[in-house]
N, C-alpha and C positions, 0 to 999 in steps of 0.2 A: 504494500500500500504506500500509497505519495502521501507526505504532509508536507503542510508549510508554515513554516518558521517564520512568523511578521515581527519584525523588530521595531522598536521604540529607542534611538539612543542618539547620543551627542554626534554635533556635526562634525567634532574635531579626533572622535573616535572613527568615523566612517573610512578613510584609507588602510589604517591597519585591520579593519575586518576583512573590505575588501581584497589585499594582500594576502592576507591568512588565509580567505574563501578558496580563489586561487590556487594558494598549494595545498590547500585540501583537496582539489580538484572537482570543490561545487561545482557542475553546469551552470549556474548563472543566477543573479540577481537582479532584482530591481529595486531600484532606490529613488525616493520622493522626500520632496523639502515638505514638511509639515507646521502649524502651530496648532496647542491644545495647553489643555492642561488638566494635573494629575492631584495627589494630593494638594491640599492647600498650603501645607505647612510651608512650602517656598514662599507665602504671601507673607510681607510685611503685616507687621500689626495694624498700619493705619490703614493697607490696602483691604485687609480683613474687616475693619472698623466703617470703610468706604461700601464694602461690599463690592468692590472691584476684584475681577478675578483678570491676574495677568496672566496672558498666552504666551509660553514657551515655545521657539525654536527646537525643533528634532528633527532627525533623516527618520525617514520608514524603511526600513531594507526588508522586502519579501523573498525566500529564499523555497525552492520547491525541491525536497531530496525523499530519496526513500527512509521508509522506517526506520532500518537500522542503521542510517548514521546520524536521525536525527539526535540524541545524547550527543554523541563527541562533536557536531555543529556549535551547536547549544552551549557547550561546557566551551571550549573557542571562543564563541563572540562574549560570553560572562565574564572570559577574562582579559576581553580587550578592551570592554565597554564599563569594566569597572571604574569607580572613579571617589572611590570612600565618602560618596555623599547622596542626599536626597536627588531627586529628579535624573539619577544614571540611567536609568530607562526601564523598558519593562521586553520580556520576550512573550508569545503568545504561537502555541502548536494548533493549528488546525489540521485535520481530516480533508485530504483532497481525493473525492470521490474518480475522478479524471483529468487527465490532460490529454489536447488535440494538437498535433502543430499543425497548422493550419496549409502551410506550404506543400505536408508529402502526406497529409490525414494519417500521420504516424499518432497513436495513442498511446497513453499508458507510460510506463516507464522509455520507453524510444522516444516520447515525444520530450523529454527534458532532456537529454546524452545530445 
């Protein structure tokens, strides 16, 4: 089975994941500028007191691999994107029912290689 791996992490962590991806020999990613935000506890006390909630800067990297190498993926980007503080990011596995590549209607595990 395919899962995917959507990442939530700093924009200044995003090359060394990349690089790492790489010679793990992920098939490929996709990466997107985002703003959101996650706990509040990054809000100042007056921003909290305003009821202002500021929107953070993150990359989204969505990464599509099989089963078994999603753990050692995972344990990788955890330890590139760490950063000993709140708002380091978050990881999220989802279940990917299929993939098409649309150019050779390769399916399934072919259509990510």
């Amino acid at each position: 089975m395919l899962k995917k791996i959507e990442c939530y992490v700093r924009q200044s962590k995003l090359e060394d994941i990349k690089d790492r991806l790489i010679e793990l020999e992920v098939d490929g990613m996709s990466v997107a500028n985002i703003m959101g935000f996650g706990r509040l506890q990054t809000m100042t006390p007056e921003e909290k007191q305003d009821g202002k909630v500021r929107l953070v800067e993150r990359m989204r990297v969505d990464i599509i691999v099989e089963e078994e190498r999603v753990d050692m993926v995972i344990s990788e980007i955890k330890k590139l994107a760490y950063t000993g503080s709140v708002g380091a990011g978050k990881i999220f596995v989802i279940p990917v029912e299929d993939a098409i590549r649309i150019s050779t209607d390769e399916a399934g595990r072919s259509a990510i290689r």
